[in-house]
C-alpha positions in Angstrom: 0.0 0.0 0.0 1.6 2.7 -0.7 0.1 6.3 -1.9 3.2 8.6 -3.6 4.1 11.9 -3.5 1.8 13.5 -6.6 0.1 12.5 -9.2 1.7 14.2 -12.7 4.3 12.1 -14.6 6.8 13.2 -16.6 5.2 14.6 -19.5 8.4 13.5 -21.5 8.0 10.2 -20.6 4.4 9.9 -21.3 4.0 11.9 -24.8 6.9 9.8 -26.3 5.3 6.6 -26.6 2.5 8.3 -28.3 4.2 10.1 -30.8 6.5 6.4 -31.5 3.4 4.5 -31.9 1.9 7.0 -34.3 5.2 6.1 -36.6 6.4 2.9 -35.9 4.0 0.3 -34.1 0.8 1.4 -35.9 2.0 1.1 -39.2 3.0 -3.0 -38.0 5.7 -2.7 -40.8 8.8 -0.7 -39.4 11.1 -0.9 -42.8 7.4 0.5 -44.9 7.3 3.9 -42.6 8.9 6.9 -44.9 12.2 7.6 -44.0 12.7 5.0 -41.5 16.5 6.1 -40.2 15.4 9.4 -39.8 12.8 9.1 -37.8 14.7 6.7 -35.5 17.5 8.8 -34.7 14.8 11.4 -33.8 13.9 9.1 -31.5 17.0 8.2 -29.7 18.0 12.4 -29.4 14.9 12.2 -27.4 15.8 8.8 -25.5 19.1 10.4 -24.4 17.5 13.4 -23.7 15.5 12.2 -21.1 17.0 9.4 -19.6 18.5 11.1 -16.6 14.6 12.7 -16.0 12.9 9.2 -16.4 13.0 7.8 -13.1 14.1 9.9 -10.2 11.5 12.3 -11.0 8.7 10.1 -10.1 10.2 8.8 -6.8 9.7 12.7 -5.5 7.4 14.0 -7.0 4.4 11.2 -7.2 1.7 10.7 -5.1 1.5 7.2 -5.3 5.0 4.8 -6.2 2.7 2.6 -8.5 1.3 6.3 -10.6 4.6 6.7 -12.0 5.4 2.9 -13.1 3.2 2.9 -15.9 5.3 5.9 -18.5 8.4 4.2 -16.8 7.5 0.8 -18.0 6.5 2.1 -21.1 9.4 4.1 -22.1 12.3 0.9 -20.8 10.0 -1.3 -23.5 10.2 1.8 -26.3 13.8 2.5 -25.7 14.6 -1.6 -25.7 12.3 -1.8 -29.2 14.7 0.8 -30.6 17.8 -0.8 -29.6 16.5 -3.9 -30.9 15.6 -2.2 -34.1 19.0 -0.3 -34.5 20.0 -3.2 -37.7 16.9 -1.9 -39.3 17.1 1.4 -39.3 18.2 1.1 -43.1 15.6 -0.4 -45.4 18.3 -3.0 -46.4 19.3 -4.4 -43.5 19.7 -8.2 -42.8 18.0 -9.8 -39.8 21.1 -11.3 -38.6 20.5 -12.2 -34.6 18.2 -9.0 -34.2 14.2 -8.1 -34.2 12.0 -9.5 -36.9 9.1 -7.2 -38.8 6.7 -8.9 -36.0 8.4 -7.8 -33.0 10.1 -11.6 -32.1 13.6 -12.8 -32.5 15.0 -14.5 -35.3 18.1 -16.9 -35.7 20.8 -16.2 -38.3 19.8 -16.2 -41.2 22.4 -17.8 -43.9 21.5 -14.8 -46.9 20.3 -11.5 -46.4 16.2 -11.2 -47.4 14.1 -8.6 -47.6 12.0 -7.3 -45.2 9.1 -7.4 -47.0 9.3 -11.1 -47.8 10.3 -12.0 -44.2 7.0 -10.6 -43.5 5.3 -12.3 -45.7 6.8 -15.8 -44.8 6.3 -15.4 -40.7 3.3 -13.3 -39.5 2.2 -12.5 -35.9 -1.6 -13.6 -35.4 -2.2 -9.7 -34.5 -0.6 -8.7 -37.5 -2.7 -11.1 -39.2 -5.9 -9.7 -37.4 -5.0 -6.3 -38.0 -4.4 -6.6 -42.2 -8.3 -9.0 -42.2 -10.2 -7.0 -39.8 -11.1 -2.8 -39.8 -11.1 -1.7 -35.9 -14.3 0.4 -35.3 -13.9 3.0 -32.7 -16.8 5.3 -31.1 -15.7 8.8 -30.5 -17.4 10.1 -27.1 -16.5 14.0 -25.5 -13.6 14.2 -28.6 -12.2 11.0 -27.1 -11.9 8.2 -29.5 -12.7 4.5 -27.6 -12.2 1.1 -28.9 -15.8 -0.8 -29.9 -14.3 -3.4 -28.1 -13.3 -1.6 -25.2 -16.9 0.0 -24.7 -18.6 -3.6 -25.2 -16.2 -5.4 -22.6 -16.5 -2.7 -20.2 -21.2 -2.8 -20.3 -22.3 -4.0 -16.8 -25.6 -4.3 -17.4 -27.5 -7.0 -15.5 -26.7 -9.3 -18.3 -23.1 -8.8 -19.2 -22.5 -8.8 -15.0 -24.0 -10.6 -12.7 -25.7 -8.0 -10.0 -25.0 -10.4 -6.9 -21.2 -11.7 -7.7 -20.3 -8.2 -9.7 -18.5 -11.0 -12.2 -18.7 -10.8 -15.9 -20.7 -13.5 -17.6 -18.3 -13.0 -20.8 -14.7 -13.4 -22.0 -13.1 -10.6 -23.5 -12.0 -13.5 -26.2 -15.9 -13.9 -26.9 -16.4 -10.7 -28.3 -16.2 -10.6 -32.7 -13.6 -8.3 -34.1 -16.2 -7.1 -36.4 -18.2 -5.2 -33.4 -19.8 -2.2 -34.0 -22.0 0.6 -32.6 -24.8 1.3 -34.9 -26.3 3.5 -32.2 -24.9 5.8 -29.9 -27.7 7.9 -27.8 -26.0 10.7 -25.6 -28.2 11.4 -22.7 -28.5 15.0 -21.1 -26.9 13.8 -17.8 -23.6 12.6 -19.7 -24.5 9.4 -19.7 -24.1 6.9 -23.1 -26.4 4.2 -24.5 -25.0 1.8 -27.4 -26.8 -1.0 -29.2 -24.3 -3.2 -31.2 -23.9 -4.8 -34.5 -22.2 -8.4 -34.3 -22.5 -8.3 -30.9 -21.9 -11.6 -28.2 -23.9 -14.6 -29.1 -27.3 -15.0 -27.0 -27.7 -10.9 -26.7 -29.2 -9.9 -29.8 -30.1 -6.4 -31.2 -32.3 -5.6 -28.0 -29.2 -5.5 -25.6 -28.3 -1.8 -24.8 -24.8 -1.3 -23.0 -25.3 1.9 -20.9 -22.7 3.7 -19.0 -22.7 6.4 -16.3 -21.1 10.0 -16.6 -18.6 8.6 -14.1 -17.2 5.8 -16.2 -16.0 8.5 -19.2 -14.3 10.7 -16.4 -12.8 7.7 -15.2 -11.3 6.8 -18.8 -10.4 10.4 -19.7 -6.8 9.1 -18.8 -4.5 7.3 -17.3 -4.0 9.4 -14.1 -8.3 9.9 -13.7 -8.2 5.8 -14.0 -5.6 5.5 -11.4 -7.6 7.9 -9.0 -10.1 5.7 -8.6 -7.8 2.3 -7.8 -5.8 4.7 -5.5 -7.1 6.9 -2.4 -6.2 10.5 -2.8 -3.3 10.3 0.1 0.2 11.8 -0.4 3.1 9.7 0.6 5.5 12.3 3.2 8.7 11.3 3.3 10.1 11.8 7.0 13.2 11.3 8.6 14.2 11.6 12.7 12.7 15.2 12.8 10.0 15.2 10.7 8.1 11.8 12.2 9.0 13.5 15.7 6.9 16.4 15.2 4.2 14.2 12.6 3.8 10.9 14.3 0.4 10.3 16.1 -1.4 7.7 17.8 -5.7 6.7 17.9 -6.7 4.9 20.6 -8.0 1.3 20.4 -11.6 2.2 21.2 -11.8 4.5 18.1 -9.8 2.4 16.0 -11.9 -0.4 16.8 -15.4 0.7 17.4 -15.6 3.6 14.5 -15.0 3.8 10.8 -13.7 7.5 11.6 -10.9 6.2 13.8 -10.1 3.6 11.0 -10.2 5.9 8.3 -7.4 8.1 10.5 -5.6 5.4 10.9 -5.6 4.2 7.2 -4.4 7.5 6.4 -1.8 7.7 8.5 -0.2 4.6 7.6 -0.7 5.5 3.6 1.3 8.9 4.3 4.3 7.8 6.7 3.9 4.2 7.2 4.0 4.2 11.1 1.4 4.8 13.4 0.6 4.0 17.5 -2.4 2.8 19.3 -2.8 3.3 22.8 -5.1 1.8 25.3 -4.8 -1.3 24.4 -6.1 -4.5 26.4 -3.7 -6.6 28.0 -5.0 -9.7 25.8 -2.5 -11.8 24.2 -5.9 -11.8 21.5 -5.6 -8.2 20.8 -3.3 -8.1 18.6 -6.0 -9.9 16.5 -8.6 -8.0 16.8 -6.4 -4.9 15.8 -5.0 -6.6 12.8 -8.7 -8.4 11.6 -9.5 -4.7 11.3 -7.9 -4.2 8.2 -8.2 -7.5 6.8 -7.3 -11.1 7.1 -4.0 -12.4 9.4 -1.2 -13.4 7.0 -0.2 -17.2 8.3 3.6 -17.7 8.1 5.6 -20.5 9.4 5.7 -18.4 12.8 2.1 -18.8 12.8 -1.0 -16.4 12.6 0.3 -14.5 15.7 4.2 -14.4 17.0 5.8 -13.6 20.4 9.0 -11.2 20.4 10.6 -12.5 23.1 14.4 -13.6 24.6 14.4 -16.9 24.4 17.3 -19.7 24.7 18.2 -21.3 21.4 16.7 -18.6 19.4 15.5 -19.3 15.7 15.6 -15.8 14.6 17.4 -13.0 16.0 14.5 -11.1 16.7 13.8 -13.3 19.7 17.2 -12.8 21.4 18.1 -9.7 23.7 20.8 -8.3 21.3 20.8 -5.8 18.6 18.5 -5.7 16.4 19.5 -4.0 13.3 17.4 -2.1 10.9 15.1 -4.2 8.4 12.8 -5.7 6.7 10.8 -8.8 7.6 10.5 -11.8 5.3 12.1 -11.1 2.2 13.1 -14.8 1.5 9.4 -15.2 0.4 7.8 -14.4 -3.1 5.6 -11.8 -1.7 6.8 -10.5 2.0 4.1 -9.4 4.1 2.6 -6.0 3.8 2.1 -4.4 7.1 3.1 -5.3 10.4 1.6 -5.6 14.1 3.6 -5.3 17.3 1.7 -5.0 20.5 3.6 -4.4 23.6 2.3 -6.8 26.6 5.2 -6.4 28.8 8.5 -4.0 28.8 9.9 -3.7 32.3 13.6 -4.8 31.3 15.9 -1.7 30.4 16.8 -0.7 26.7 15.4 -2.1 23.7 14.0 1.0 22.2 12.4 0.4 19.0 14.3 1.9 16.0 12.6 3.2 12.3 14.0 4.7 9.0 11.6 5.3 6.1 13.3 3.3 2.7 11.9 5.9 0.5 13.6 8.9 2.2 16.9 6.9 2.0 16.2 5.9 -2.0 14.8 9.5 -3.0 18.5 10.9 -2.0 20.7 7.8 -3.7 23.2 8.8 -6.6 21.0 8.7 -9.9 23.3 5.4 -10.9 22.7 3.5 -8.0 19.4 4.1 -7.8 19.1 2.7 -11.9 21.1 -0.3 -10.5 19.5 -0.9 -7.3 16.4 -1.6 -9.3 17.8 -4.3 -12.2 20.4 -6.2 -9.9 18.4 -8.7 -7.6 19.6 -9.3 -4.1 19.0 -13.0 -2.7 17.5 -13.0 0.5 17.0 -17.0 2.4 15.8 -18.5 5.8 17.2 -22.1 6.4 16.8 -23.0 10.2 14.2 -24.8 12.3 13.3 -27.6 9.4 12.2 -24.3 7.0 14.3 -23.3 3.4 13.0 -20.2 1.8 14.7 -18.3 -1.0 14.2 -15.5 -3.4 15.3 -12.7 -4.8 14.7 -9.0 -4.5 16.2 -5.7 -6.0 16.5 -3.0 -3.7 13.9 -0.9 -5.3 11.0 -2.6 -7.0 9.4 -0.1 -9.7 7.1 -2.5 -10.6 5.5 -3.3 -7.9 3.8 -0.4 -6.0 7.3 0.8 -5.1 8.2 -1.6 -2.9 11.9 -1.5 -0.8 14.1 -5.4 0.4 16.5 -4.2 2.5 17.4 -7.2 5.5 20.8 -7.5 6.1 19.9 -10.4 8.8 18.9 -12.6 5.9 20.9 -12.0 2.9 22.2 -14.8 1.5 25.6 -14.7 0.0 26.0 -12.9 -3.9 25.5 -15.0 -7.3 29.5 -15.5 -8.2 30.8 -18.4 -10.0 34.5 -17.6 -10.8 34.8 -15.1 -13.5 34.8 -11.6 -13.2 31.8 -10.7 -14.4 29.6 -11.5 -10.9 33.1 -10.4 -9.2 31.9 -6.9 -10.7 28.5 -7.2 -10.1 28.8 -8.4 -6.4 31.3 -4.9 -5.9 28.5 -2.8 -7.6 25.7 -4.1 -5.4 27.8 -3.8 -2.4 28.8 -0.2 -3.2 24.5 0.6 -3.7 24.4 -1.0 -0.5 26.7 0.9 1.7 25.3 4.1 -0.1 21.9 3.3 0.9 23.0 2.3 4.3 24.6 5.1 4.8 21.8 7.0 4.6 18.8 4.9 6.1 21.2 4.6 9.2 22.1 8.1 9.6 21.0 9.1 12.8 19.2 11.9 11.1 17.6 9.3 9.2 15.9 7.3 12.7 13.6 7.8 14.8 13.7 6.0 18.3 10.8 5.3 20.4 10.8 2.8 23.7 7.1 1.5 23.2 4.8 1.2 26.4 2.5 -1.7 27.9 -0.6 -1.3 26.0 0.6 0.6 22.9 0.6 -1.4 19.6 2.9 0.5 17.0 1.8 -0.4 12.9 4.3 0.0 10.0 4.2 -0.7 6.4 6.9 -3.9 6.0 7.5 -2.9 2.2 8.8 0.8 3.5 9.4 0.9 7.3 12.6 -0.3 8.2 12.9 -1.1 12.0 14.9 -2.9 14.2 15.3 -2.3 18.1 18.0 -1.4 21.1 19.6 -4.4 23.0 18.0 -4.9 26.3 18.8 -6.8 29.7 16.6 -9.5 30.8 17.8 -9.6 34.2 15.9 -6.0 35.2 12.4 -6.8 33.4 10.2 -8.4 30.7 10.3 -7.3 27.4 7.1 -9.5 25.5 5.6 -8.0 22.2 2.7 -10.0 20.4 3.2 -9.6 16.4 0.6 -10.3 13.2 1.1 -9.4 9.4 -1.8 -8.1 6.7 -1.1 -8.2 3.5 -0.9 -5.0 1.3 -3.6 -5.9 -0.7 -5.9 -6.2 2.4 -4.6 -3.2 3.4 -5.6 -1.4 0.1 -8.9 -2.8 0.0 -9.8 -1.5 2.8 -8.2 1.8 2.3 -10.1 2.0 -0.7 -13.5 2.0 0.8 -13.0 4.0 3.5 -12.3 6.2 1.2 -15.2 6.0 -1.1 -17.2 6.2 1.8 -16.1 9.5 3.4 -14.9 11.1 -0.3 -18.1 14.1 0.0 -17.9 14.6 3.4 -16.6 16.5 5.7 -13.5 15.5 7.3 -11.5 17.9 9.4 -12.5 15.3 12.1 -9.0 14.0 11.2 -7.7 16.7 12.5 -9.9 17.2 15.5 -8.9 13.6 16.6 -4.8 14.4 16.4 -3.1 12.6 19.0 0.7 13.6 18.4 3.4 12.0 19.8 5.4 15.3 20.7 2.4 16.3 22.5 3.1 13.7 25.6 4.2 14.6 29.2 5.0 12.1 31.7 1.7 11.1 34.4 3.8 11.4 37.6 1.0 8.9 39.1 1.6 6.1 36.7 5.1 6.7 35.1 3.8 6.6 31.4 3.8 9.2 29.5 0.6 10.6 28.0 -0.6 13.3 25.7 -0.7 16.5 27.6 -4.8 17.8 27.4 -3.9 21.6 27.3 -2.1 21.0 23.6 -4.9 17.7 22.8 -7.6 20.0 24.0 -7.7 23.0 21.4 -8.7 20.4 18.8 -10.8 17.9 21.0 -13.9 20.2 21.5 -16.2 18.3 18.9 -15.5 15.2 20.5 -17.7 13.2 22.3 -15.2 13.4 25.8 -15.0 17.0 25.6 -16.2 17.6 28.5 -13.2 14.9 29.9 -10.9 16.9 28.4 -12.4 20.0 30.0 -11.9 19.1 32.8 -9.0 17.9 33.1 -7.6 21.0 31.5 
């Protein structure tokens, strides 16, 4: 889960593919284009122009990670179609070991043959479509859509069912002859369409009809996106920024309102981290806290963990020592999403726990470690206790909602199998390594909080880095119950939350601030506690006002 910082990408990056397609895919014969050469070296001027703009850009200036992978995506597979093209940038090139007319590989060939012919001999099956079949579009508000588009996206009662929301048709069912014989605009926006060759078993009677909504939804790629993601910018913080930012809901809101959920959603979509307080001394709690968002995430520790010193430790986290800053699980395919940490007992002195946010520590790496940080993988394994895991990670995952793997705990040792090209590689990784540390580690870069009985902290897995102080077992307790949600859980619910309080209201948020900063220590208990003179100024809607009152 992870919102970004805002929502425009690089306008390069984007109109480029456009422009390409218009000359080169469209045509589906690259060597039949006028002045094929020309054009391409047109192409690559712009390519080098904006390679060092196409990436770090997006990492500080999106709202969400994922908004910006799309035009990133799109211009690696542009600028690798060029490359690949490069032999046939003169009407008379061979194929050799390049890129055929269709876009696929081709072997060596023995004699040089025209392109034309090569074309001829091996087709694509959407080249082949695209030479038998005429695609009929529908133009709608100066915006030209795809007849097959419109008709896969109709959810009426027959193309959807109304109690599964499921389609009750393939995209593969619909003829490549479809067409709209008649397009009705009605005066609220909306668009009725009857169809010509339309699915088998619906007949000239059915009437695909789609809502204002849908056309402001499809006016582009960002509108489309604002609709998958909740309009939430990502912050990134280090040590002084959290200390002033970070806040805390209390179970009893979190738990019992969709207000105190919705706070607590969007605090953990802008920094990642967030505290509960007041919670029950209930090995079970951390449960109920975590089935708030969504479903447990069962691991080979179980549905629920204890943090603990233990003898014969299988992970370090459940020894005393040091605990240094990472991530949890990155041996598996897909490492949890969020994680749960609820502290039942903390008597013994030291272990504070420790946090760095990844994406402040990526947004200031050297613009060539941060390009090889996200193509070299680093392995990542757990082989103890009966259990092998293994897989692979890059540092920064671009295609994947932005994700960070940093766990130095369980990284397994580099690729290298006695030649110097993995000796280079392993040198490279290890220099984006120490650069990254360097920074995530910086004491600027962490913030340090000793959590209390009865406080649960939250942080995004795929973000968060944390670890924790070393701590003696001979002057207390220290026993913290942990859970994981997926992402995807996370999202989900995140998403309608957000639907659900999108007209409204909301400076509730604000009224229900709890920061961090704002504690004081209780001289009758020990803890410390917000202090009600700073809480109180934005408390007076509240139903315990009158609490707050008095004690003010």
């Amino acid at each position: 889960m992870i919102s970004g910082l805002a929502r425009a990408h690089s306008p390069c990056a984007l109109a480029f593919p456009s422009k390409f397609s218009s000359c080169w895919t469209i045509s589906r014969n690259f060597h039949s284009h006028p002045e094929p050469a020309k054009e391409y070296h047109r192409y690559v001027k712009h390519l080098v122009r904006l390679a060092p703009h196409a990436w770090r850009r997006g990492w500080r200036n999106h709202r969400n990670y994922g908004d910006f992978l799309k035009p990133a995506k799109e211009y690696n597979e542009y600028l690798g179609r060029l490359l690949l093209l490069a032999p046939h940038a003169r009407g008379n090139a061979t194929w050799g070991r390049g890129i055929g007319a269709d876009g696929s590989r081709k072997g060596v060939a023995e004699n040089p043959v025209d392109s034309h012919v090569a074309d001829a001999v091996k087709q694509s099956p959407i080249d082949a479509y695209n030479k038998t079949n005429r695609l009929h579009t529908v133009s709608i508000k100066r915006r030209i859509y795809s007849s097959i588009f419109l008709r896969d996206a109709c959810t009426c009662q027959q193309c959807v069912d109304p109690s599964t929301k499921q389609k009750n048709f393939q995209t593969s069912d619909i003829s490549p002859k479809i067409k709209a014989i008649k397009v009705h605009r009605k005066a609220n926006g909306g668009v009725e369409i009857n169809w010509e060759n339309d699915l088998p078993g619906f007949g000239f009677s059915h009437t695909s009809i789609y809502p204002p909504e849908f056309f402001r939804t499809h006016s582009s790629y960002e509108e489309m996106v604002a609709t998958h993601s909740p309009n939430e910018l990502t912050r990134l913080w280090n040590s002084h920024i959290i200390t002033g930012a970070l806040q805390y809901v209390t179970y009893d809101d979190y738990i019992n309102t969709e207000e105190g959920l919705f706070r607590a959603l969007r605090m953990l979509s802008r920094y990642g981290l967030l505290l509960l307080r007041h919670v029950p001394e209930s090995e079970s709690s951390v449960v109920s806290i975590a089935e708030r968002i969504g479903n447990l995430r069962d691991t080979f520790y179980g549905r629920t963990w204890d943090v603990r010193s233990v003898p014969q430790a299988k992970n370090v986290a459940y020894t005393a020592q040091y605990l240094g800053l990472h991530m949890d699980l990155l041996y598996m395919t897909n490492p949890p999403g969020f994680q749960f940490l609820h502290c039942l007992k903390n008597t013994c002195s030291g272990g504070s726990s420790i946090f760095s946010d990844a994406f402040h520590a990526v947004s200031k790496l050297d613009q060539r470690t941060f390009n090889l940080m996200t193509r070299k993988a680093i392995n990542y394994h757990y082989r103890n206790a009966g259990e092998h895991y293994y897989y692979e990670h890059p540092l920064i995952e671009r295609l994947n909602v932005g994700h960070v793997n940093y766990s130095p705990p369980f990284q397994a040792p580099f690729p290298e199998y006695g030649n110097m090209k993995e000796c280079e590689r392993t040198a490279a990784l290890a220099a984006g390594l120490r650069e990254f540390a360097s920074i995530a580690e910086a004491p600027d870069s962490i913030y340090e909080y000793r959590l209390q009985e009865g406080e649960c902290v939250i942080f995004n897995n795929r973000r968060v880095l944390h670890g924790r102080k070393e701590f003696d077992t001979t002057t207390g307790e220290r026993w913290f119950k942990g859970a994981y949600v997926d992402t995807d859980a996370f999202m989900s619910r995140f998403r309608m939350l957000s639907e659900r309080f999108k007209d409204q209201d909301v400076s509730f948020l604000e009224n229900h601030a709890r920061c961090i900063q704002w504690d004081i220590e209780n001289p009758e208990t020990g803890r410390r506690e917000s202090d009600p003179l700073k809480v109180w100024p934005r408390s007076r809607s509240l139903p315990d006002a009158e609490e707050y009152a008095q004690m003010v």
